[in-house]
Each structure stands twice: as structure tokens, then as C-alpha cells.
N, CA, C and O of each residue as an XYZ file, in Angstrom:
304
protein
N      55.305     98.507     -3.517
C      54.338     98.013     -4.458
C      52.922     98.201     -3.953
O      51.988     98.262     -4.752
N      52.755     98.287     -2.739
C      51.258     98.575     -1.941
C      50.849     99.867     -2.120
O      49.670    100.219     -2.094
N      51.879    100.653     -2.317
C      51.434    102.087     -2.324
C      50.453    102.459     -3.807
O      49.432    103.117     -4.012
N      51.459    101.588     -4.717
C      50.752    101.636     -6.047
C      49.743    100.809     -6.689
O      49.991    100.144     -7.694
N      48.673    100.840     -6.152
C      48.041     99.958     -6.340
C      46.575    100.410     -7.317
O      46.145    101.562     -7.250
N      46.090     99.648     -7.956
C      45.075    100.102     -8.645
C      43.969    100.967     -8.204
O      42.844    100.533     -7.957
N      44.364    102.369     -8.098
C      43.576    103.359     -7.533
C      42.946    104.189     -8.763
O      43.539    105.005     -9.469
N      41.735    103.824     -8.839
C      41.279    104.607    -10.683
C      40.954    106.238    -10.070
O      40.879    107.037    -11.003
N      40.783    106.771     -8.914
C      41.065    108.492     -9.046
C      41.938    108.507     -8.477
O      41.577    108.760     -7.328
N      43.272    108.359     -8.518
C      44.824    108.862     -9.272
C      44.996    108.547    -10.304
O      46.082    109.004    -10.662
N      44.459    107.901    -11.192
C      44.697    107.356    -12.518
C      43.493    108.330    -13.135
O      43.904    108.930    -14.127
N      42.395    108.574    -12.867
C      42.088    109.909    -13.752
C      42.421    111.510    -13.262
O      42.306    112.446    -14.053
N      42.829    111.682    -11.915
C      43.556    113.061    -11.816
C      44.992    112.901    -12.592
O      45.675    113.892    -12.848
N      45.314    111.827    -12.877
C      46.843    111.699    -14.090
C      46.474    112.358    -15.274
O      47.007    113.384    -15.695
N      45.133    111.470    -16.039
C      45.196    111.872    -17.152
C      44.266    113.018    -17.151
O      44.020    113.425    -18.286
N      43.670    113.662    -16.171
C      42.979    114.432    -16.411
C      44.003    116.436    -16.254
O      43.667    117.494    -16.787
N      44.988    116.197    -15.496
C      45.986    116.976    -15.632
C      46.929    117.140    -16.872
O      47.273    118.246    -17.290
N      47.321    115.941    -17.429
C      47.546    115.761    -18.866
C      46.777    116.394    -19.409
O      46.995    117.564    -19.723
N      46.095    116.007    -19.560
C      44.381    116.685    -20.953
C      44.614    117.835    -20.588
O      44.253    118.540    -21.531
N      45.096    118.625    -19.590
C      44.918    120.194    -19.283
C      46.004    120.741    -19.471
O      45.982    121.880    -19.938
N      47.074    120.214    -19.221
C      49.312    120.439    -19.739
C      48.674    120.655    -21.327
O      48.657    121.720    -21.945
N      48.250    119.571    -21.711
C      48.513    119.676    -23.376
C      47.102    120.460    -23.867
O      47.127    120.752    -25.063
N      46.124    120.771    -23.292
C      45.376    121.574    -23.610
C      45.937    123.085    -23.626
O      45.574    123.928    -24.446
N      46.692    123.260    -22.801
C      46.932    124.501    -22.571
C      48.118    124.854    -23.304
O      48.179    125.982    -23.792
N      49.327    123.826    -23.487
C      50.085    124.125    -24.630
C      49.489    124.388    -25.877
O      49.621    125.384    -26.588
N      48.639    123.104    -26.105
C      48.030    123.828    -27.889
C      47.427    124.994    -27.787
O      47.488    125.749    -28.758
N      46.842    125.327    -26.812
C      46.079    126.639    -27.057
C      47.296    128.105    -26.927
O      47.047    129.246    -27.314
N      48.151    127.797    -26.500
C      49.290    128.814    -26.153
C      49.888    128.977    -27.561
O      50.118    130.128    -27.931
N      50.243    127.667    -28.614
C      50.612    127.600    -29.658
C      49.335    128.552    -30.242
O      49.656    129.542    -30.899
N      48.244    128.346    -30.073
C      47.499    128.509    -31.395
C      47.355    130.778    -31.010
O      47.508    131.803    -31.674
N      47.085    130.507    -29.953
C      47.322    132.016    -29.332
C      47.504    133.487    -30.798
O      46.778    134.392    -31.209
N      49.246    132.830    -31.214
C      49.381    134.322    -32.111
C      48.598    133.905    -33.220
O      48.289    134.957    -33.781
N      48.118    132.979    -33.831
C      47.803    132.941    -34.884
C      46.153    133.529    -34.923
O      45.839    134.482    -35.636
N      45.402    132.970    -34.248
C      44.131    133.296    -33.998
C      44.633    134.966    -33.454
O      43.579    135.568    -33.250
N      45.288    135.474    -33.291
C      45.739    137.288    -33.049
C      45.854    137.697    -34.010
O      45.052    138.576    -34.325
N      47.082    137.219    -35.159
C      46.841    137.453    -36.222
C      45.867    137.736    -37.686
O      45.831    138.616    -38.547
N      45.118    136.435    -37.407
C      44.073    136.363    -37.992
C      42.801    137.641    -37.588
O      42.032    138.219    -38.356
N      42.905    137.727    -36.637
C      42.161    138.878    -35.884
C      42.377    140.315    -36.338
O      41.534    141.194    -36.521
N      43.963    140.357    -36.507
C      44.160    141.606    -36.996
C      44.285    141.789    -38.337
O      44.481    142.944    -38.718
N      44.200    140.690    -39.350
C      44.186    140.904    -40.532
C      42.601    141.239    -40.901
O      42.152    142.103    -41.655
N      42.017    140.390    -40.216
C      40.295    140.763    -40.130
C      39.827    142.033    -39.663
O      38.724    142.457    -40.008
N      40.649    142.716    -38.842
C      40.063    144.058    -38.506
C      40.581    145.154    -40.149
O      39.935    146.036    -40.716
N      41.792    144.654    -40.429
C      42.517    145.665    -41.240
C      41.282    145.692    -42.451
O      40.787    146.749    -42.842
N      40.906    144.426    -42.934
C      39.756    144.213    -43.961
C      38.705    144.722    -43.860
O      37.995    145.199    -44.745
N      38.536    144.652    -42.762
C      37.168    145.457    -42.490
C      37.629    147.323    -42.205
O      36.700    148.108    -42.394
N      38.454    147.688    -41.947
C      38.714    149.177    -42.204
C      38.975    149.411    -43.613
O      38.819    150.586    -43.943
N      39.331    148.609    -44.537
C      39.375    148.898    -45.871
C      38.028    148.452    -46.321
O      37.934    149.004    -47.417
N      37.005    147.827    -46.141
C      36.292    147.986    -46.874
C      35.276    149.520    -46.510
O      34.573    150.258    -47.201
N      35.566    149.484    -45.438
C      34.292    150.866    -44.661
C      34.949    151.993    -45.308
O      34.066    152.744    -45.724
N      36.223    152.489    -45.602
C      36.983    153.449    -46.490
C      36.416    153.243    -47.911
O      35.721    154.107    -48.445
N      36.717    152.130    -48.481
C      36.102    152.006    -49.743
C      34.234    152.394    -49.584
O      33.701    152.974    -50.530
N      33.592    152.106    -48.640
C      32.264    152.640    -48.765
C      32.158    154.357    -48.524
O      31.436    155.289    -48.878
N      32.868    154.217    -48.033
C      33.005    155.997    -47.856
C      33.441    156.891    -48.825
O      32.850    157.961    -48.967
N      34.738    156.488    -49.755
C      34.703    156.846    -50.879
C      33.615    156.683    -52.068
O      33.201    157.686    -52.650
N      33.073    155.111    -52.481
C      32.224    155.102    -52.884
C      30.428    156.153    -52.689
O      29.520    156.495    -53.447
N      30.676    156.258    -51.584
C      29.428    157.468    -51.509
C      29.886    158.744    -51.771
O      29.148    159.621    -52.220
N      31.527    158.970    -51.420
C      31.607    160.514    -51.835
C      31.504    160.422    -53.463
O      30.978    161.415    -53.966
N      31.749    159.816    -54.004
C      32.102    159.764    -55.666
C      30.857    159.642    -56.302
O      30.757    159.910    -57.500
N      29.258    159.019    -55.194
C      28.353    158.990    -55.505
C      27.715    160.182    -55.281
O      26.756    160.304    -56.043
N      27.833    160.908    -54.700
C      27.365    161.992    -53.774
C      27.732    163.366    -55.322
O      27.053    164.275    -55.801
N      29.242    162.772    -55.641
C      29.433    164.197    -56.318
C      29.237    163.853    -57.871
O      29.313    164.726    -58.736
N      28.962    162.416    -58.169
C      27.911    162.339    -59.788
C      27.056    162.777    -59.733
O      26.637    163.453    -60.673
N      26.251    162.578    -58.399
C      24.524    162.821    -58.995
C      24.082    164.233    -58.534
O      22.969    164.756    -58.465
N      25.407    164.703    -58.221
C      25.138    166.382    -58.064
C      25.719    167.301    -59.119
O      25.460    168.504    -59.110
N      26.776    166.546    -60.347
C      27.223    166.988    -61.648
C      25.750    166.977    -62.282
O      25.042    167.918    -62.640
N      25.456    165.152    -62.306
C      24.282    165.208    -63.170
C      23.146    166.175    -62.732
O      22.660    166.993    -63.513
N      22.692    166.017    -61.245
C      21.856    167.916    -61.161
C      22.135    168.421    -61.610
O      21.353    168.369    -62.559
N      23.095    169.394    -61.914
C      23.694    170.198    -61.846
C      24.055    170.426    -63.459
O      24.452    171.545    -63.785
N      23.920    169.343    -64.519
C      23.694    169.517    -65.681
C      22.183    169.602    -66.280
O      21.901    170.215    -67.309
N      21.385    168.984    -65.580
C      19.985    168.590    -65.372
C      19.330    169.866    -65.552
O      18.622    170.198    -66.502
N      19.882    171.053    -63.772
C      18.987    172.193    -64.484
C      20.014    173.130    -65.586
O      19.481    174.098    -66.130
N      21.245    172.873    -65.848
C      21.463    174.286    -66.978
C      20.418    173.451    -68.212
O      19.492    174.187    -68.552
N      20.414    172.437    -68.733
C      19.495    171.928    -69.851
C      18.342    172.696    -69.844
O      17.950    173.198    -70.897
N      17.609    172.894    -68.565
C      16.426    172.965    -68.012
C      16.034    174.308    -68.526
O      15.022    174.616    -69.155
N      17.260    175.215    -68.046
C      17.328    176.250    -67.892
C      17.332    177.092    -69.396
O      16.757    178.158    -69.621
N      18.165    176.275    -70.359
C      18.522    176.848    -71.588
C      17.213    176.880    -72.476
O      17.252    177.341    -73.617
């Protein structure tokens, strides 16, 4: 009973090892999800930079029809 005696730093290296067991489990849990989330966020962002890339080619080749009708008008 002497050994255990009201010693408050063993009683916060207790709970302060706790706080770090269960810190480190939740974060191990949360691990794939925050991965996941990561890679659904990259995939979104490669589809939208494709969609801008198409969008400029499709822009690129209207306003070179509309030239391109611009001078035969011009021309006639």
C-alpha cells in the first residue's frame, strides 16, 4: 500500500499515455478515410482540368469556324 501512494506524476504519465494509445488509435481509424477522401479529391480535380481542356479546344475551334465564315462573307 506504500508503494501506491498519491504520486500526481504517475498519475499524469497514466493519463497522459492514455491520451496518446487512444490518440493514436483514432487517428489510425481515421487514416483510410482521410486517403480516400484525398483520392476522390484528386480524381475531381483531373476531371475538371480535362473538362477545361476540352472546353478550350471546342472554344478554340468555334471561333476559328466563325473566322473562318467571317472572311468567306468578307470575301464574297
Amino acid at each position: 500500500m506504500a508503494d501506491q501512494s498519491f504520486d500526481v506524476g504517475r498519475m499524469a504519465r497514466n493519463q497522459e499515455s492514455r491520451i496518446a494509445a487512444s490518440t493514436a488509435i483514432g487517428l489510425n481509424a481515421v487514416k483510410p478515410m482521410i486517403q480516400f477522401q484525398v483520392s476522390l479529391l484528386r480524381l475531381w480535380a483531373d476531371n475538371i482540368e480535362a473538362l477545361a481542356e476540352n472546353y478550350e479546344k471546342g472554344l478554340d475551334t468555334f471561333s476559328s469556324a466563325v473566322e473562318d465564315r467571317w472572311q468567306q462573307q468578307r470575301a464574297a
